[in-house]
C-alpha positions, 0 to 999 in steps of 0.5 A: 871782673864782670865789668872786665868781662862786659867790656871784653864782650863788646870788643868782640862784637865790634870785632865781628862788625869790623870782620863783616864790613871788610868782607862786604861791599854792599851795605844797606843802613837803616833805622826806626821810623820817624828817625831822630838825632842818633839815629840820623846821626849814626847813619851817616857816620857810619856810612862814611866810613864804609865809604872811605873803606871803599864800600858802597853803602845806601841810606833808606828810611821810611819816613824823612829826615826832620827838617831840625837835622837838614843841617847835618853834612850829607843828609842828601844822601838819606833817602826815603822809600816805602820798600827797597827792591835790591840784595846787599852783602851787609844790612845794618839796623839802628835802634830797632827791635825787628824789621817792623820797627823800620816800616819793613822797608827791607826783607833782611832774611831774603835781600842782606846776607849779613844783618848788624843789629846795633841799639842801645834799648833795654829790650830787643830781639837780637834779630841780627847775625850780629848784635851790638846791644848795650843798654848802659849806652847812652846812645848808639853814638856813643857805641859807635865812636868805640867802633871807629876806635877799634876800625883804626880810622880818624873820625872826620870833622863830618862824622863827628859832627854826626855822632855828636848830635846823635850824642847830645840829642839822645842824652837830653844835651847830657841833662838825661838819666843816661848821661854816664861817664863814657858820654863825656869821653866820648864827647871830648874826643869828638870834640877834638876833632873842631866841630863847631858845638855852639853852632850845633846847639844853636842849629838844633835848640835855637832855631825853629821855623814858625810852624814849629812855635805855632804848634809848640803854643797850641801843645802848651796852651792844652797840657794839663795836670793829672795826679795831684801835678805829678803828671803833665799831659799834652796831646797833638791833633791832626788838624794842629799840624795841618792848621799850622804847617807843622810835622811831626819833626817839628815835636821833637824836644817838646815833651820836656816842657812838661818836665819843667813844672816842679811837681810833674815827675811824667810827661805824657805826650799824645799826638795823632799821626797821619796814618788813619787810627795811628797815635804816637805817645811818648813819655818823658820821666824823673826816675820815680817810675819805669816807663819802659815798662809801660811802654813794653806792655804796649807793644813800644819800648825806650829807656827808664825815663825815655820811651815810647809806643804807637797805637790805634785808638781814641787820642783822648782814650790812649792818652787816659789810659796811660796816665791812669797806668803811670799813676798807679805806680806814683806816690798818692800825694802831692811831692815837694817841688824840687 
């Protein structure tokens, strides 16, 4: 019955979008900073079909598509602003827990009369006039397909291709904790639809531009073993993306590296950001440990095994400091490799 009642709930949110979409005309869609597959993804999905309901609907970002997602169809129509000065009838925000989280691109209480806050993390604020929040998704993909379900229109080929990559890259190609049954329906559904996965996959795991292998070697060549081998620490320099020609885009996928060692059952990745004092740190996971939580404590978020924070500081300290917190909650000996 509970279960039944979850899912009736949802119903009800998507029926509140769909409501909202037919009485706007103007839509604003946006996400979190730096965005990724799912994010991008999701964007563009949804931005089609409210183009093909006769809406007008504009992509702002704070940060630029990664050059891994270019090949996605339509991304030209992604922008990238500091600040959008126009009013739109309905904002819809992917994968934030607040405006800041999007760079305060937007002021959602003064320039968007409806705000849909759509996101699939553990911990958020409910900051839209409508939230479709549920973090048993493994991807605000996912929620969307059901969204295009309940809107009554054929997922294009385009679309698909779009939802499908923020699928595949927000469930670690499906090898992710998150991977849950309602992933692969979702996937076989898109599928349906003739897109081309083995090009997909080639587009975003086997294609990378020399920059991105340089400083793959220089993370590779410096990650170390902390707590008896059950924590992997890499760490990016500002000059390793200067000295290279990289970006951040080019880090995307990794950290998983580190997962590959037996022993490892965290990965803490470091690496400095453009802005002065800025260090981004993720962490990657195994199950043994809530890195959410940590991630929480700090200002960040994400999942169990997936999440994140941006902080001002020392790259060597934070990413110390870090490693001491997840160490705690680590068993005191070496494990078994599996």
């Amino acid at each position: 019955m509970l279960r039944a009642a979850r899912r009736n709930d949802h119903d009800r949110v998507i029926a509140q979008i769909l409501k909202a979409v037919e009485a706007g005309r103007t839509f604003f869609l946006s996400g979190h900073e730096r965005p990724d597959g799912d994010t991008v993804g999701s964007e563009l999905a949804f931005a089609s079909l409210l183009r093909r309901m006769g809406k007008k609907a504009d992509i702002y970002n704070s940060t630029p598509v990664p050059r891994s997602l270019q090949f996605l169809p339509g991304v030209h129509r992604v922008k990238t602003a500091a600040r959008i000065g126009k009013t739109y009838d309905v904002a819809v925000i992917f994968e934030c827990t607040g405006a800041d989280r999007m760079g305060n691109i937007i002021d959602l209480d003064t320039q968007a009369r409806t705000v849909i806050n759509i996101d699939h993390h553990a911990h958020h604020s409910h900051f839209g006039h409508i939230n479709l929040i549920n973090p048993k998704a493994s991807s605000n993909s996912e929620q969307l397909y059901h969204v295009f379900q309940k809107a009554g229109m054929p997922i294009t080929k385009e679309e698909a291709m779009a939802l499908y990559v923020g699928l595949v890259t927000d469930t670690g190609r499906f090898q992710q904790e998150n991977t849950n049954p309602d992933s692969h329906v979702v996937a076989a559904g898109l599928l349906a639809t003739g897109i081309h996965v083995a090009e997909i996959s080639r587009r975003l795991y086997s294609t990378a531009h020399e920059p991105a292998l340089k400083l793959l070697g220089r993370a590779l060549s410096r990650q170390r073993l902390e707590a008896n081998g059950q924590i992997s620490v890499m760490t990016l320099r500002r000059r390793d993306f200067r000295e290279t020609g990289a970006d951040e885009g080019d880090t995307e996928d990794m950290i998983n590296y580190g997962l590959m060692i037996p022993t490892v059952q965290a990965v803490v990745f470091a690496r400095e950001l453009k802005e002065n004092g800025q260090v981004k740190i993720s962490f990657r996971g195994k199950g043994r440990v809530d890195l959410c939580r940590i991630a929480v404590r700090h200002g960040g978020g994400g999942h169990r095994n997936a999440a994140g924070v941006t902080l001002s500081g020392s790259l060597e300290v934070l990413a110390e400091k870090m490693v001491t917190e997840i160490a705690k909650t680590l068993p005191p000996k070496r494990v078994r490799p599996e």
